[in-house]
C-alpha positions in Angstrom: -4.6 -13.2 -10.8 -4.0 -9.6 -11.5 -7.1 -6.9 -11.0 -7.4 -3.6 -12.0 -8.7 -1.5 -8.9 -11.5 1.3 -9.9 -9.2 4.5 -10.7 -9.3 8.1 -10.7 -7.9 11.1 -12.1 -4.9 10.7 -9.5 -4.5 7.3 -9.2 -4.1 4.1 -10.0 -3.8 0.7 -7.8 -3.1 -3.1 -8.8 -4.0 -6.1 -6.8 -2.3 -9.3 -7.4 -3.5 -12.5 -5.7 -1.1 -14.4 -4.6 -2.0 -17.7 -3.8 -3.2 -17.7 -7.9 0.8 -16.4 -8.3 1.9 -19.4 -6.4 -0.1 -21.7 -8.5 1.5 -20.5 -11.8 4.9 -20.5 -10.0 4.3 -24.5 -9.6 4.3 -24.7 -14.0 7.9 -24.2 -15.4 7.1 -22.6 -18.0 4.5 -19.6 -16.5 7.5 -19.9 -13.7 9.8 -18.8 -16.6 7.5 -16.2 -18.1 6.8 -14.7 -14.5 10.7 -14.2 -14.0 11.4 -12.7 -17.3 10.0 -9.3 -15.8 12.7 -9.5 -13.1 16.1 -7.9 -13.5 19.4 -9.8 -13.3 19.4 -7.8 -9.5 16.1 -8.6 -8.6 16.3 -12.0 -9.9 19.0 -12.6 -7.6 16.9 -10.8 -4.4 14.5 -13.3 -5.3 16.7 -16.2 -5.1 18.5 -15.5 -1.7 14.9 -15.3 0.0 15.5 -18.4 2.4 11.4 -19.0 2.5 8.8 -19.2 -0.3 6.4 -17.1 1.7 8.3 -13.5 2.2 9.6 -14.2 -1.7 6.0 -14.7 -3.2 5.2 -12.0 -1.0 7.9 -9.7 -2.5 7.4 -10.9 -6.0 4.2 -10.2 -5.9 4.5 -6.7 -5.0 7.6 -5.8 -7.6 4.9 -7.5 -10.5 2.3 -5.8 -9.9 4.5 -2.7 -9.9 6.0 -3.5 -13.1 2.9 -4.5 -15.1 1.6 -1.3 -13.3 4.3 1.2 -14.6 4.0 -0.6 -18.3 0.5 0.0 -18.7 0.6 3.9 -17.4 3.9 5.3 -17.5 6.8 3.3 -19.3 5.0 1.8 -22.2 8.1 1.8 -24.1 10.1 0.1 -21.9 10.6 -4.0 -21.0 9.1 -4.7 -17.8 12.8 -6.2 -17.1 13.9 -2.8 -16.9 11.2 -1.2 -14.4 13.3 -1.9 -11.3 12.3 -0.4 -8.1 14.7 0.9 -5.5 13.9 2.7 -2.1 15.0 6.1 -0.5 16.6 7.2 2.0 13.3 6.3 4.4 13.1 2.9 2.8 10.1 4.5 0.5 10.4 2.6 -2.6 10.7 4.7 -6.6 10.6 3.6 -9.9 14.5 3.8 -10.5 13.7 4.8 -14.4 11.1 7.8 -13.9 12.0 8.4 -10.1 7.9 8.1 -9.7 7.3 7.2 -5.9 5.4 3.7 -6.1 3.3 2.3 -2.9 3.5 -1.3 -2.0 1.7 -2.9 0.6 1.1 -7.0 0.9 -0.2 -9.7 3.1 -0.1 -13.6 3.0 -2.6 -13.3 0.1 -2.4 -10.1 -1.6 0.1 -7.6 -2.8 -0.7 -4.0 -4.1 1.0 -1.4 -6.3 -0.2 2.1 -6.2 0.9 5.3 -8.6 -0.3 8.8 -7.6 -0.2 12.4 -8.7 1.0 13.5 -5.6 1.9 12.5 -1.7 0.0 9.1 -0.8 0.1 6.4 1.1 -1.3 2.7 0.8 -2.2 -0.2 3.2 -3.9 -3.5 2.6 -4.4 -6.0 5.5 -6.8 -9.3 5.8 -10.5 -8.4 7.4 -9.8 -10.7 10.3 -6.5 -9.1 11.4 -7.6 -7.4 14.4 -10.7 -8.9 16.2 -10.1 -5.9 19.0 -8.5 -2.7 18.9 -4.5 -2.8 18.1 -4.1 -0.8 21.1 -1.5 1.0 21.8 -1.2 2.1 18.1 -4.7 3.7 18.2 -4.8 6.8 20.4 -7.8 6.6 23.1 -9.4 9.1 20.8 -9.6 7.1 18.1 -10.5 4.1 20.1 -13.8 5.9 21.2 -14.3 7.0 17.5 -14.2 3.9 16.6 -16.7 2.7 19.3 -19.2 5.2 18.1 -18.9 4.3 14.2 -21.1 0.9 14.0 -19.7 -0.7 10.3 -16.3 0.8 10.9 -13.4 -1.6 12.1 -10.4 -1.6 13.6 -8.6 -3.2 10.7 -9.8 -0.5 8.4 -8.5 2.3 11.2 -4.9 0.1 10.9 -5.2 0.3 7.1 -5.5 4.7 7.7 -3.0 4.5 10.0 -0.1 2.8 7.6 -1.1 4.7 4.7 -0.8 8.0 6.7 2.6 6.5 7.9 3.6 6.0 4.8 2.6 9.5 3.6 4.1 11.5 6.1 5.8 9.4 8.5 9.3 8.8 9.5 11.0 7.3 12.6 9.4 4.3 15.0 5.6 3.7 14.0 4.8 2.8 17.5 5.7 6.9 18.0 3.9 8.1 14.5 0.8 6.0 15.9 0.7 8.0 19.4 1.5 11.2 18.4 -0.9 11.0 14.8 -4.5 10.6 15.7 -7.5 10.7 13.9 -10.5 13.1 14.9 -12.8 12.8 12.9 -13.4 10.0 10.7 -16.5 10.6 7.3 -17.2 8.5 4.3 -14.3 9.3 2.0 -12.6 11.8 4.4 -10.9 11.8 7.2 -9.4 14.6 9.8 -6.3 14.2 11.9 -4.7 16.2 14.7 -2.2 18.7 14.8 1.4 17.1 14.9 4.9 17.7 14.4 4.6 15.6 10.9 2.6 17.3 8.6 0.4 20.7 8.6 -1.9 18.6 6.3 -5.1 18.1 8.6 -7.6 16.9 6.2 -7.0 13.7 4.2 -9.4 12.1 1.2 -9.4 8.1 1.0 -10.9 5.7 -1.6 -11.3 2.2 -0.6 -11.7 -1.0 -1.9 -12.6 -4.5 -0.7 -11.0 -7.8 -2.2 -10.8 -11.4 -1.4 -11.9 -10.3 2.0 -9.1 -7.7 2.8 -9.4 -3.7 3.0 -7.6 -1.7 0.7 -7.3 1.9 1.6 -5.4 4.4 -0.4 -4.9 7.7 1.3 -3.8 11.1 -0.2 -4.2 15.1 1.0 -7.3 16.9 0.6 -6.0 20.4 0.0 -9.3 21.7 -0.6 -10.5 21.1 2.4 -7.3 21.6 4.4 -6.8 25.5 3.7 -11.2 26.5 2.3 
């Protein structure tokens, strides 16, 4: 149910399936195992969700977030008492340490992300887009992405979010327009000028998993100001 994404020195990522999740959620007794990680607060978010779909989906997420916080940060601590809250952008922290946390989910997978620094994190299903999610992607980037054969438009979506939720603020239709990628590499990434972030240059490590992209983003200072 639960995998341990490859790490690195400044991060770590957790994907949780959930249609497994929904599975165990059918057994009382891994139900009542699975909600001893949840606050009395967040016990109660989850029960005033008035579908199963948008509560498995955040339930997923907050897990893997706890389990995720446990094993690296808050050892010492009761998963009961990692809570998340969010910012004043929505962003969401651990409440405890005050550590930013990424989240990103679909129908089938949610993901929890830590970092050593500013990050962001997308996941979305391979089939998403079968043409390009126009007008989020600049003209530029729709040419760039005519030009790069194995490259799709889903995993251009996935950049997009993450850098969103790096850097952005405000209506993503407007981040999407005025952010554009110009030059796209294996690993790497260069963006325009903007009125966001002096940050041009931007490192990415990316995974694939029950067919959906995962794409952590983060700055590449090195590069940026060499």
């Amino acid at each position: 149910m639960l995998t341990q994404l490859k790490s690195s020195p400044t991060h770590e990522v957790y994907a949780l399936h959930l249609p497994q999740l929904k599975l165990r959620l059918m057994v009382p007794a891994m139900k009542l195992q699975l909600m001893s990680h949840l606050s009395d607060d967040e016990l109660a978010t989850y029960h005033d969700f008035t579908f199963k779909q948008p509560a498995l989906r955040w339930l997923g997420a907050r897990l893997s977030a706890k389990w995720l916080l446990k094993n690296h940060v808050h050892s010492h601590l009761k998963t009961h008492q990692l809570s998340l809250i969010k910012n004043n952008k929505g962003a969401p922290f651990c409440a405890v340490s005050g550590l930013p946390v990424g989240l990103s989910h679909t129908a089938e997978l949610a993901i929890a992300a830590l970092c050593t620094g500013t990050f962001g994190i997308d996941t979305e299903h391979q089939s998403r887009f079968n043409n390009t999610p126009a007008p989020w992607l600049t003209p530029g980037e729709q040419v760039c992405l005519s030009t790069l054969g194995k490259r799709t438009a889903t995993q251009l979506w996935c950049i997009k979010e993450a850098l969103y939720k790096a850097i952005g603020h405000g209506p993503f239709l407007t981040f999407c327009q005025a952010v554009s990628v110009v030059k796209w590499q294996p690993n790497n990434i260069i963006i325009n000028n903007n009125l966001y972030t002096q940050i041009t240059h931007w490192q990415y490590q990316a995974w694939q998993l029950h067919q959906h992209d995962i794409l952590l983003l983060e700055p590449n200072y090195d590069a940026s100001y060499s």
